[in-house]
ZAZATI-622548 format. One record per residue (C-alpha): residue number from 1; z, x, y. Coordinates in steps of 0.001 Angstrom, whole numbers, plus 524288, in hexadecimal, padded with zeros to 5 digits. Example, Ala and Ser with C-alpha at 12.3 -4.5 7.8 and 13.67 -1.06 7.14 Angstrom:
@num=1&up=81E78&east=8300C&north=7EE6C
@num=2&up=81BE4&east=83566&north=7FBDC
END
This chain:
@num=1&up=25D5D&east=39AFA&north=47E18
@num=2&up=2682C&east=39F33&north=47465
@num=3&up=26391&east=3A5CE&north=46A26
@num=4&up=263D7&east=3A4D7&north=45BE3
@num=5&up=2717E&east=3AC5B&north=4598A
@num=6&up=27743&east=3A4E7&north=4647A
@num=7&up=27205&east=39857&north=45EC2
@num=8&up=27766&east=39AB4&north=45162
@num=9&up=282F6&east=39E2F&north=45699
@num=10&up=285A9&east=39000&north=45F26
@num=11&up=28423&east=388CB&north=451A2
@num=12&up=28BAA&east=39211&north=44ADC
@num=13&up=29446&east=39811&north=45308
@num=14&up=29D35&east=39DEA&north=447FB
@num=15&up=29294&east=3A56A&north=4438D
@num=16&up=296C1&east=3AEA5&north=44DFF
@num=17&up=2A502&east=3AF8D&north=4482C
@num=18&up=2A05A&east=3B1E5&north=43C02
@num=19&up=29650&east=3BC3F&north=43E56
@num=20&up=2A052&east=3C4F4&north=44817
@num=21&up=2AB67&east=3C3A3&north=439D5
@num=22&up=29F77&east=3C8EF&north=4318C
@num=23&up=29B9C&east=3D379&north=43C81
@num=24&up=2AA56&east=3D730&north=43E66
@num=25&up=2A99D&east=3D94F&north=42E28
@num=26&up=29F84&east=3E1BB&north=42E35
@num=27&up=2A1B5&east=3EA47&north=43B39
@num=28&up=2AD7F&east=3ECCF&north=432AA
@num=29&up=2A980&east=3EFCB&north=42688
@num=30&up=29E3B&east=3F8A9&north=42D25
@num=31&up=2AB90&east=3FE91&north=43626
@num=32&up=2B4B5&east=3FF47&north=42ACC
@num=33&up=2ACC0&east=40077&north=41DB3
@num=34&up=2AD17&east=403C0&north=4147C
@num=35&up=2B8B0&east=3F97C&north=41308
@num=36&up=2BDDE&east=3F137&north=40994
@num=37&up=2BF98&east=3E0A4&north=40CE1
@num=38&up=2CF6D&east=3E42B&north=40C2F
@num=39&up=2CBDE&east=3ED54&north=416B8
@num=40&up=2C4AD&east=3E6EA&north=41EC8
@num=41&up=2CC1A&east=3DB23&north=41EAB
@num=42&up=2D8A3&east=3E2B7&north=42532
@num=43&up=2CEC6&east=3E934&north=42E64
@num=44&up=2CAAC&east=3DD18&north=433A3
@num=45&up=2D7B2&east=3D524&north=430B7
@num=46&up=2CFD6&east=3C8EE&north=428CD
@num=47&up=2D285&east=3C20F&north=41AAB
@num=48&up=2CBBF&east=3CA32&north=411E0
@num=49&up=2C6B8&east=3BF28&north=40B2F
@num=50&up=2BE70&east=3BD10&north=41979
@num=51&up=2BAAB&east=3CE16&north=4174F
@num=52&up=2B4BF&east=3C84A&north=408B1
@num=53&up=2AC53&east=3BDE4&north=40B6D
@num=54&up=2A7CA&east=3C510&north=41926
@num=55&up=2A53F&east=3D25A&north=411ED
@num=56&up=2A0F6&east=3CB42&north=405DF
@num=57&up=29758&east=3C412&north=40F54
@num=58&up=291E1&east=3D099&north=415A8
@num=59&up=29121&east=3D75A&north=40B3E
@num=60&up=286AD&east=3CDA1&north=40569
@num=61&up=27F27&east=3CFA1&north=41106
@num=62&up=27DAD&east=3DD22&north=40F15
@num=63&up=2864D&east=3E13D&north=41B33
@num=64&up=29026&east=3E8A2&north=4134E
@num=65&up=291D8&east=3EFAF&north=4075F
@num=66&up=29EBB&east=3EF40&north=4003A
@num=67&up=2A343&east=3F7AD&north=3F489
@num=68&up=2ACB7&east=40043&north=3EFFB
@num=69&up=2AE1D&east=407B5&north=3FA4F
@num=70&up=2B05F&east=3FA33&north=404B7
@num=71&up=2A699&east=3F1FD&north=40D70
@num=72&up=29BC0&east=3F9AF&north=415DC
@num=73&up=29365&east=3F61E&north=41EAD
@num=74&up=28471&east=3F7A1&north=41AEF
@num=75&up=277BB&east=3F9B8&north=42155
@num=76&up=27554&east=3EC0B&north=4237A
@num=77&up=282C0&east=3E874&north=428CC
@num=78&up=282D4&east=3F466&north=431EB
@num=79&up=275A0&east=3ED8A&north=436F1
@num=80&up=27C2C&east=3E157&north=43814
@num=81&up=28527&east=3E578&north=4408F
@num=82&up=27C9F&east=3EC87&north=44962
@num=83&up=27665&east=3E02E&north=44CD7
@num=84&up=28266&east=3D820&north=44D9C
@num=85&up=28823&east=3DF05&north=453FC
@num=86&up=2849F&east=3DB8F&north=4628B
@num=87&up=28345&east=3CF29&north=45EA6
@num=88&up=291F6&east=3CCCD&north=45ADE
@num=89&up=295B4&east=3D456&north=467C9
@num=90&up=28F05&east=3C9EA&north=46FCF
@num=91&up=29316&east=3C048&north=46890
@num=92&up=2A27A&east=3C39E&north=46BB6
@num=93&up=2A7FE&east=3C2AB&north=47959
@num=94&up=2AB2A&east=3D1E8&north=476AD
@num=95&up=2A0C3&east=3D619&north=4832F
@num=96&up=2A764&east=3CCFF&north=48B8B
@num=97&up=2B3DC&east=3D12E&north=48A58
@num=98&up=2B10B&east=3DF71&north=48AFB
@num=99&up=2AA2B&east=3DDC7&north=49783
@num=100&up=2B745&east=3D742&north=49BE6
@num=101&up=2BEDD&east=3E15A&north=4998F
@num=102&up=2B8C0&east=3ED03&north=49BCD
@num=103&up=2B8F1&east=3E679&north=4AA81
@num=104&up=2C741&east=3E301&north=4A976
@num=105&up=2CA41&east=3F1A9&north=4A508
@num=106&up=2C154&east=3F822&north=4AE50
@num=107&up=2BBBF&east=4007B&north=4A3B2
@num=108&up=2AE7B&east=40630&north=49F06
@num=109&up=2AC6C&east=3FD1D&north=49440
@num=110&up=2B46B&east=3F46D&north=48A02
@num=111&up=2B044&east=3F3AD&north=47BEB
@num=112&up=2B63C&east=3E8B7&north=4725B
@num=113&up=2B542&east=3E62A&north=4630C
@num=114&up=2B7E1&east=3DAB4&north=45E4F
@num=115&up=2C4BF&east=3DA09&north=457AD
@num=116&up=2D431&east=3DCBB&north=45918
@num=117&up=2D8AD&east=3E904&north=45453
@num=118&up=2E678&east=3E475&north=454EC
@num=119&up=2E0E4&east=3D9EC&north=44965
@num=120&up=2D659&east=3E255&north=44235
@num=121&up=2D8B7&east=3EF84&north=44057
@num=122&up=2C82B&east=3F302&north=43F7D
@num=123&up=2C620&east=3EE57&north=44AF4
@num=124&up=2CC26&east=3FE2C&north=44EC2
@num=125&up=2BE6B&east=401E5&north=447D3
@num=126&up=2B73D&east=3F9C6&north=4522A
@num=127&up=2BCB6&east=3FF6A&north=45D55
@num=128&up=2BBA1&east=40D79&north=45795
@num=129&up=2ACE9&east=40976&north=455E4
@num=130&up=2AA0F&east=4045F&north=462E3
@num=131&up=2B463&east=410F3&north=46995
@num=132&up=2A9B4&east=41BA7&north=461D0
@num=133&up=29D85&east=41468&north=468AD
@num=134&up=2A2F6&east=41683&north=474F2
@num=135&up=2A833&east=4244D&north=47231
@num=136&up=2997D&east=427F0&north=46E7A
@num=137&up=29541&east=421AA&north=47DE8
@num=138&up=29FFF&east=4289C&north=4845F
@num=139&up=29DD7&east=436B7&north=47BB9
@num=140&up=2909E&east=437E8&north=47D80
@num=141&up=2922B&east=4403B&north=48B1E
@num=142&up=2A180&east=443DA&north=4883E
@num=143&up=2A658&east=44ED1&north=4818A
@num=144&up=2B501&east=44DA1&north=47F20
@num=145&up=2B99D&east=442FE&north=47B24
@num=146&up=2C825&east=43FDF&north=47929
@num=147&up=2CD1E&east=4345D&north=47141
@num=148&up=2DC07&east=4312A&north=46F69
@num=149&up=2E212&east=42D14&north=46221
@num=150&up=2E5DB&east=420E8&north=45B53
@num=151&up=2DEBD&east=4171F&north=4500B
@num=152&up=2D51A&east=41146&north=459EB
@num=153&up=2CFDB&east=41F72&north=45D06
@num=154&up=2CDA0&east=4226F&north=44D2F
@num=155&up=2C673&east=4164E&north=44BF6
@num=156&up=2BCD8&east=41B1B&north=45679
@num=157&up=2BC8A&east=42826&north=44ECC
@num=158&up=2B852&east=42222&north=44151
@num=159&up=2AD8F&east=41BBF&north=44AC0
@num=160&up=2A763&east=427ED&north=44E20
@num=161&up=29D67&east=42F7B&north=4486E
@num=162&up=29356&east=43B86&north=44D78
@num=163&up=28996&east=4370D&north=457C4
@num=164&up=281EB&east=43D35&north=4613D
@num=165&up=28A85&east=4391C&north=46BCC
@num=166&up=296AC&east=43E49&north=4642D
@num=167&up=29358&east=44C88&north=467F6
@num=168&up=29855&east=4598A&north=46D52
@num=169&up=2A62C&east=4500D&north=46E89
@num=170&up=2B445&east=455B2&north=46EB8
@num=171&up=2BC3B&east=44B5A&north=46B11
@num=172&up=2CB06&east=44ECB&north=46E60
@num=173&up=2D82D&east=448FB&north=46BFE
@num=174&up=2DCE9&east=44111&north=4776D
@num=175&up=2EC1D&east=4443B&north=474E1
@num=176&up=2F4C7&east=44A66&north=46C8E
@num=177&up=2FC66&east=44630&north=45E6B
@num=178&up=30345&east=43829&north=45FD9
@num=179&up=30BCE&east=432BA&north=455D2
@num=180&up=30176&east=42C97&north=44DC8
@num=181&up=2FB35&east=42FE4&north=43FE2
@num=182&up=2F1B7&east=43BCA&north=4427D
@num=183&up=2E580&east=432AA&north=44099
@num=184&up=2E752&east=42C40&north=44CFA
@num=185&up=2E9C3&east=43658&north=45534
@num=186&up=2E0A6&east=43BF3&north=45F56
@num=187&up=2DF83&east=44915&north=457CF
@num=188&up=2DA0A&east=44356&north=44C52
@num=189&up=2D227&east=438F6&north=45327
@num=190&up=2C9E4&east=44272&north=45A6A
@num=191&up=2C92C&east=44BE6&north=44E25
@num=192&up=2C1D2&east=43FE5&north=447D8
@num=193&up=2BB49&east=43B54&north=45417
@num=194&up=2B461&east=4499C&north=45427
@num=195&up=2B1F6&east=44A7C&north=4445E
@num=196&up=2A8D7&east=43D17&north=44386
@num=197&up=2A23E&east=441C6&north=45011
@num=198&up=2A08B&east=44F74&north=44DC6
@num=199&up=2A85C&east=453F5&north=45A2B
@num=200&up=2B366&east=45DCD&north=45EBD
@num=201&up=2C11B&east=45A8B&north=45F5C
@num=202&up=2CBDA&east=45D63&north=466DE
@num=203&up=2DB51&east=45A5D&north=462AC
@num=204&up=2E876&east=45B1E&north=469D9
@num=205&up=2F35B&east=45D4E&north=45F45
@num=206&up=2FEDE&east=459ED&north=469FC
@num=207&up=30A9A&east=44F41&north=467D7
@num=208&up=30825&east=444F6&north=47090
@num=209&up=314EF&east=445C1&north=4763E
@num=210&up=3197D&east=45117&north=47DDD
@num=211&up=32587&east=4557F&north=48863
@num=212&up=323B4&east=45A3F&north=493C8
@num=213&up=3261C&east=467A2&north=48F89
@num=214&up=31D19&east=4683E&north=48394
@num=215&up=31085&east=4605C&north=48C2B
@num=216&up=311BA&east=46BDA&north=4967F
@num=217&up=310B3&east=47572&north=48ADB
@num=218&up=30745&east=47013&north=485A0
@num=219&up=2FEAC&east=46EBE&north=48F54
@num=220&up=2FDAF&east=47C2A&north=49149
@num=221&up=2F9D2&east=47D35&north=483F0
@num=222&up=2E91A&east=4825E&north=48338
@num=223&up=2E6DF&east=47769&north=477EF
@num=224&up=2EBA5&east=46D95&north=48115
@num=225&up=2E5BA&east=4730B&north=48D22
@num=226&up=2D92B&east=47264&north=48707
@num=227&up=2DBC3&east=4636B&north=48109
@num=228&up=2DEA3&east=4601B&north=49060
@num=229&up=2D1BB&east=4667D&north=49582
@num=230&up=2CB9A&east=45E36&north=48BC8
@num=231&up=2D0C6&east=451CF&north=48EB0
@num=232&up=2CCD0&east=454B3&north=49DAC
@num=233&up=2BF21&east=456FE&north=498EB
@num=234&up=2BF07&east=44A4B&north=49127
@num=235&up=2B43F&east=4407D&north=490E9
@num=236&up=2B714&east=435ED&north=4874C
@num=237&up=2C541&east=42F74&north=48534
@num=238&up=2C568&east=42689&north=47922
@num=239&up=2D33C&east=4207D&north=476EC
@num=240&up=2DBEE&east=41580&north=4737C
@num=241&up=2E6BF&east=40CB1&north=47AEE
@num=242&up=2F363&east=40A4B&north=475B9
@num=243&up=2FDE2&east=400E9&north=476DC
@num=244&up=3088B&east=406D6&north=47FCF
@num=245&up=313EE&east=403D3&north=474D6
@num=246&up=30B51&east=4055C&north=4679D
@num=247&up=307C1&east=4125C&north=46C28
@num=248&up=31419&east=418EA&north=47131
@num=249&up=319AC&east=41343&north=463AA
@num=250&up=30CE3&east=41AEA&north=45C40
@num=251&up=312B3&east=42794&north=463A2
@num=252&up=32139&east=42550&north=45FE6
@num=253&up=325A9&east=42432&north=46D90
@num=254&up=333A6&east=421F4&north=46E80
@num=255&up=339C3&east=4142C&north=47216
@num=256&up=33DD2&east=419E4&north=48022
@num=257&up=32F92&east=41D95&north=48274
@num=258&up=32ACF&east=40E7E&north=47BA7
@num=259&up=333D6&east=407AB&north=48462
@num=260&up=33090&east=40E8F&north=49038
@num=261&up=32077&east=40B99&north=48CE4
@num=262&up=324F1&east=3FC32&north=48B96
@num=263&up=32E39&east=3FD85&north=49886
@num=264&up=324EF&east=402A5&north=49FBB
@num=265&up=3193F&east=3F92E&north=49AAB
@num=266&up=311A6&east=40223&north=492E7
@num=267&up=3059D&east=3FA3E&north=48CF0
@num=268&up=2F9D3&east=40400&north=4889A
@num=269&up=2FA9E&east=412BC&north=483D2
@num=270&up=2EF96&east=41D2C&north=484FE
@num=271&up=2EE9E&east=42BC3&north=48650
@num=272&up=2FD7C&east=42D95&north=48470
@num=273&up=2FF1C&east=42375&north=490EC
@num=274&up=30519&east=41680&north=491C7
@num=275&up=300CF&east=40D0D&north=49C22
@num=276&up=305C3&east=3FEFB&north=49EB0
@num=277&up=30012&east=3F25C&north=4A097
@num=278&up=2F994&east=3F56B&north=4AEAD
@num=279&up=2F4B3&east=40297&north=4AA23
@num=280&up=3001E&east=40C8D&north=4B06C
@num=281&up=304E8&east=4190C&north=4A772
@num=282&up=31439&east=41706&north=4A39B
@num=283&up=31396&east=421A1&north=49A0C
@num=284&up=30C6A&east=42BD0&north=4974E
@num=285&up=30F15&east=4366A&north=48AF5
@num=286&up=310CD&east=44548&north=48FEC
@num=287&up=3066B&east=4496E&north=48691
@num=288&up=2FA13&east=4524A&north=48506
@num=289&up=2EE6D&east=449A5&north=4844A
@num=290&up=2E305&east=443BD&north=48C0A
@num=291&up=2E969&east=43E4D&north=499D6
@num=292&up=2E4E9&east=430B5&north=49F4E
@num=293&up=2DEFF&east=43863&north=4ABDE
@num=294&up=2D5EE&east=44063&north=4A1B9
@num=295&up=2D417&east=433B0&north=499A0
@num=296&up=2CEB4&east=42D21&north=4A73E
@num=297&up=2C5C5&east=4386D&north=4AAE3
@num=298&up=2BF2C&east=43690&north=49E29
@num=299&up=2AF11&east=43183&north=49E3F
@num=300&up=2B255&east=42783&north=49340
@num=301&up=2BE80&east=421B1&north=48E29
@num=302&up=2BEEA&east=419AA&north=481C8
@num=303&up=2CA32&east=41212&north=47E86
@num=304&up=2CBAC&east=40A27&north=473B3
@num=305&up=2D7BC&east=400EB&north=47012
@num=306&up=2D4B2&east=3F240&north=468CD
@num=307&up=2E08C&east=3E882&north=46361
@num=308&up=2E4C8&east=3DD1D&north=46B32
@num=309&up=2F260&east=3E3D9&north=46D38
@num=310&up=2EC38&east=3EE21&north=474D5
@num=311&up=2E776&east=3E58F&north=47F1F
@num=312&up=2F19B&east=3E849&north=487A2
@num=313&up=2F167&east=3F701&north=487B6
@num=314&up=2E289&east=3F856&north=4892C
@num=315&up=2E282&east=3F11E&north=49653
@num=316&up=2EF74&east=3F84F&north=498EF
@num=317&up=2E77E&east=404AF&north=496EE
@num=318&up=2DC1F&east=40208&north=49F88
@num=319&up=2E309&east=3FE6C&north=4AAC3
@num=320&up=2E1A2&east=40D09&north=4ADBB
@num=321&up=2D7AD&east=41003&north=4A477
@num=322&up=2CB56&east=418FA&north=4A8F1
@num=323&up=2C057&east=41150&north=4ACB7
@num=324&up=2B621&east=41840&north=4A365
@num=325&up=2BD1B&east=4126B&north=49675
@num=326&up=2B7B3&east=40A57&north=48C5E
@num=327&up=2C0EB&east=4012C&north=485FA
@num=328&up=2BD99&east=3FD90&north=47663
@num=329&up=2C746&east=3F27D&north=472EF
@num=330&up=2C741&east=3E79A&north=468DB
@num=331&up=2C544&east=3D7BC&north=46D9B
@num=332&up=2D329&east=3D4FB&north=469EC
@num=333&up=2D83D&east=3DECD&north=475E4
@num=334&up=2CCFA&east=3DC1D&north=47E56
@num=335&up=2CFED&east=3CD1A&north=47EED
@num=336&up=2DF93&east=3D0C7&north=48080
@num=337&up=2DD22&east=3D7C0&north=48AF6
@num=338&up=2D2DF&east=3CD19&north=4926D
@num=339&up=2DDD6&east=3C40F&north=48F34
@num=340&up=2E7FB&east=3CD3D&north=4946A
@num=341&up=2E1EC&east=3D185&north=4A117
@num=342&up=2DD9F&east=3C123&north=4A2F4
END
């Protein structure tokens, strides 16, 4: 017998539609806040005339607050959520489709959020959410923990806070300096990683790029000896996966090195390697860092990439990818890639 819910929803079936817009509001304005409706509405890339009468609309049922300061979540929302929560999981074909591909992929476990990062920049915020969930699983009988750089990894950061998993961790910078602003790179990321947690850190100062001659110095170096014993003793792996192209542009690679990546097929970047479309290295940057051996000995990888566009280098990537990851991705890649590998 169906049951009530069910029932409703057969004669109403936009109800459904309706109630995942006004949960998607308020998972962000509980994510975000506090945040203005001008905000929110380029967060979640809608009219802000829709962000008025939604907002206006929970805010009369007592799910937000809104004042100076921006929209909040309050007790009562956060409650509402709780329970929805499941409910609006089901309710999406999100289960199937991770089952799918976490047997296409041959991995541990796939997590998606509903959403397209390439579309709505918040949905970052979602990922780095459900990425610091699964970094309090994999911590809780790990001690070192390195994590690479990049804007997906300082969204999981902002996610974290002390917990009685989060303990007795050294979290330590996966590589060295990349041509970036200083936010995203690994050094800061695991400075903040171990501030909200309470932990040790651990960070590389080192160009990315090195000759020959200067990567057999510096090797020799204590400081880097030390950084490599580390990285053998490694437990947890949290990074991102980058577009073969977008990424050797974010390094200022030079056009000889961008045209070799595209002659030779290049699709997906990670670790300072680029692999192509059936998962085989056809570059690799001489550099001091965590090595993909090290990364594969690892008890628990976490990687975490989301945007339809990146589709193509996440299953790139896990054509050789270790067995024991756990991908977090976003619908809008999850679907590109059931539709690519179909």
């Amino acid at each position: 017998m169906a049951t009530l819910l069910e029932a409703q929803l057969k004669i109403m079936p936009e109800m459904s539609e309706l109630l995942h817009t006004r949960y998607r509001f308020l998972q962000m304005i509980d994510t975000l806040g506090p945040i203005g409706r001008r905000g929110l509405a380029d967060q979640l890339a809608v009219a802000e005339r829709e962000i008025r009468k939604e907002t206006d609309l929970l805010r009369e049922q007592g799910l937000i607050i809104a004042d100076r300061s921006g929209m909040r979540i309050s007790e009562l929302g956060m409650e509402a959520l709780e329970v929805l929560r499941p409910l609006v999981y089901e309710w999406s074909d999100l289960p199937i489709l991770e089952n799918q591909l976490t047997r296409i992929l041959g991995i541990q476990k796939v997590i998606i959020v509903d959403g397209d990062l390439d579309e709505v920049p918040s949905i970052k915020s979602l990922l780095g959410m459900e990425a610091a969930k699964q970094l309090e699983l994999a911590a809780k009988h790990s001690k070192i923990i390195a994590v690479t750089g990049g804007s997906t990894m300082a969204a999981i950061a902002e996610s974290l806070a002390p917990s009685e998993n989060l303990t007795g961790l050294n979290f330590i910078a996966a590589r060295g300096g990349m041509g970036v602003e200083m936010r995203l790179q690994a050094n800061t990321i695991v400075a903040t990683f171990a501030n909200h947690t309470d932990n040790q850190y651990r960070t590389l100062y080192l160009p990315e790029y090195l000759s020959d001659t200067a990567y057999q110095a510096m090797v020799q170096e204590p400081i880097v000896q030390e950084m490599i014993r580390l990285y053998d003793q490694t437990d947890v792996v949290i990074h991102g996966i980058g577009s073969a192209l977008e990424m050797a542009v974010r390094r200022g690679s030079s056009e000889e090195v961008k045209q070799a990546l595209l002659d030779n097929g290049a699709v997906s970047e990670a670790f300072g390697y680029y692999f192509d479309e059936q998962g085989n290295i056809v570059q690799r940057i001489r550099t001091v860092g965590i090595q993909l051996e090290q990364v594969n000995r690892c008890k628990s990888i976490i990687a975490v990439a989301g945007g339809k566009k990146k589709a193509k280098a996440i299953l790139s990537y896990f054509k050789r990818g270790a067995k024991q990851s756990v991908l977090i991705t976003d619908s809008a890649a999850a679907e590109e890639m059931l539709r690519l590998v179909q």
